[in-house]
N, C-alpha and C positions, 0 to 999 in steps of 0.2 A: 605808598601808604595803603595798606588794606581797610577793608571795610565788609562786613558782613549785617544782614538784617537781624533784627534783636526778635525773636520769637516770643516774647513778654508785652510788650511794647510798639504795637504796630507805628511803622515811621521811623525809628530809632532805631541808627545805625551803630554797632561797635567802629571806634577808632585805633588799631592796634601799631606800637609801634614808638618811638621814643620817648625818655624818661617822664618822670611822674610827675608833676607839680607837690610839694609838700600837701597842700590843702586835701588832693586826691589822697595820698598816703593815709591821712588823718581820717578824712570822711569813711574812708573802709576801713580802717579798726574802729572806728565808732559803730558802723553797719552791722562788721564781725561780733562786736561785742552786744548789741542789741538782740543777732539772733540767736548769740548764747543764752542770754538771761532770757527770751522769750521761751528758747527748747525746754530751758530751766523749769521757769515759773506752770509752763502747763503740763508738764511733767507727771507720768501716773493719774492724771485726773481723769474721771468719771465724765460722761456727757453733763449728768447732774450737779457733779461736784462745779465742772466749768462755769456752769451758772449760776452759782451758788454767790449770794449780797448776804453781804450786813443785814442790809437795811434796806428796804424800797428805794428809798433816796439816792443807792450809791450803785454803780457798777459792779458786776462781775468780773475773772480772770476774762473770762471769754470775751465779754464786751470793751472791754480793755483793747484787745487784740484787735476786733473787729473794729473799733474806732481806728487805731492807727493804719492799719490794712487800706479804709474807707480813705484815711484821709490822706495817705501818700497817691493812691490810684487818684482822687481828686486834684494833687499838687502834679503829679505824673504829668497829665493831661495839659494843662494851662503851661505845665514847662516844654512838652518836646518839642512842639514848633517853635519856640525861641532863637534857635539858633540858627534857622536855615536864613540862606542865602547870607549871613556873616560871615562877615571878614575872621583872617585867623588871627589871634593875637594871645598868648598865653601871658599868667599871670601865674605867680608860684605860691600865693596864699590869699583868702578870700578876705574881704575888708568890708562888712555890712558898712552901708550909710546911718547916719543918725538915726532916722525912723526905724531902719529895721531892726540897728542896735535897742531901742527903746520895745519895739514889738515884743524883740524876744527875749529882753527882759523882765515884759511886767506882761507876758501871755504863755511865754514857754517853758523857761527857763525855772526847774524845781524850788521852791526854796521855802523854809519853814513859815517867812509871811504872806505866801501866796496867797491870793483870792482863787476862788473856786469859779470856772467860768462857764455858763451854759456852754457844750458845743455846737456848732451851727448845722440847721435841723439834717443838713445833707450827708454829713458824716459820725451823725448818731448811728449808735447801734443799735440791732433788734435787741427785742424782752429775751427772744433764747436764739442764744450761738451757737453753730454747729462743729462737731469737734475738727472739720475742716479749715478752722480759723488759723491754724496755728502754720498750717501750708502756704495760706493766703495771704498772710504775711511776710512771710520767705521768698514768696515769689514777688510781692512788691517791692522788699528789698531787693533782690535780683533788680528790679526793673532801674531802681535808684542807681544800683551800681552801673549798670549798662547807658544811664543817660551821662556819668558822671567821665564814663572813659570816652564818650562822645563830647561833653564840654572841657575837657581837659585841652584840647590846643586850641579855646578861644579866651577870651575874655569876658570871664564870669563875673566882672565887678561891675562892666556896662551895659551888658545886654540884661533886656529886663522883658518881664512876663506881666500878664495884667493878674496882679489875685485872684482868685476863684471864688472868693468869698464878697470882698469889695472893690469891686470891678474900678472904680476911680484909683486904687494904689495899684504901683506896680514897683513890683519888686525883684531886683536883678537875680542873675540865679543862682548866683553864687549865695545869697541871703534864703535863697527859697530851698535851698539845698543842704545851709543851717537849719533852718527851719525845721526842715523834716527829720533830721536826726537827733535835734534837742527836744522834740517833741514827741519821738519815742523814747526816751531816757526819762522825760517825766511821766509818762503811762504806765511805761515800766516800771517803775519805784511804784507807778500806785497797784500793779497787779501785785509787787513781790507784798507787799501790804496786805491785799486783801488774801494772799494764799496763805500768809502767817496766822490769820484771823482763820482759815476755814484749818489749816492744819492746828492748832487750838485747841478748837472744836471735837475733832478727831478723836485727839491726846484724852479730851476732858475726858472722865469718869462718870 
């Protein structure tokens, strides 16, 4: 079995070498498709345009970007040590427990009766985003993907991480790993949102 260091992700090793677990398969066209609609959505924009709100109260495209950039490099962190010195044991699809099925239903998970929720102060974005956001995202997916072919021959439904946020849950990684890609999908929808509202704009007369 090979093994090569991850130049994204100090610590984190590639694991190269027999077949996929479905979960993996899944988790990188979710990835895939995150960083389409991300290349998408900041597309042609202006430094100015990136920053460009509704409203005081709402986000940017650009801050958008920078939250989930912020907040995979924060899930990054709290996951790569997980898995050392574990046993191998692969599993072929992830199966969140009760809690984190309920997490990431009523905190991640898009849906018309969402509640709107502060994010927690560490992975707020600045007032202005630099148009380097749209890299720094890219590159934290990279980092996702490279921890995921490294948890691929263990058992991602028992080993768990302590959250980053409240330190008394921990959450195995396979759930923290849902996490981070349902929680770009709903940022996502809310940049292609706010670019519809600034192309608008544009259009108006």
């Amino acid at each position: 079995m090979e093994t090569r260091n991850s130049t994204i992700l100090p610590g984190v090793t590639d694991t190269i070498g027999g077949p996929a677990p479905a979960w993996l398969l899944r988790l990188n066209s979710q990835l895939d498709a995150a960083d389409q609609r991300a290349t998408a959505v900041a597309h042609g924009l202006t430094p100015q345009q990136l920053n460009w709100t509704r409203s005081p109260a709402e986000w940017s495209v650009g801050q958008c970007l920078e939250h989930l950039a912020i907040a995979n490099e924060v899930y990054l962190r709290a996951m790569s040590g997980s898995l050392e010195g574990r046993r191998a044991g692969l599993v072929e699809e992830i199966a969140p427990g009760w809690f984190g099925r309920l997490f990431i239903r009523t905190f991640i998970e898009p849906s018309p009766k969402m509640r709107r929720w502060q994010a927690p102060k560490k992975i707020r974005p600045g007032t202005q985003v630099p148009p380097t956001v749209l890299d720094r995202f890219h590159a934290t997916n990279r980092a996702i993907r490279e921890l995921m072919q490294r948890a691929r021959y263990y058992d991602v439904n028992r080993i768990r991480f302590k959250n980053p946020f409240i330190g008394i849950i921990r959450f195995t990684v396979g759930t923290g790993l849902e996490v981070l890609w349902r929680h770009e999908r709903r940022h996502l929808l809310q940049a292609e949102r706010i670019r519809a509202a600034l192309d608008a704009t544009v259009r108006a007369p």
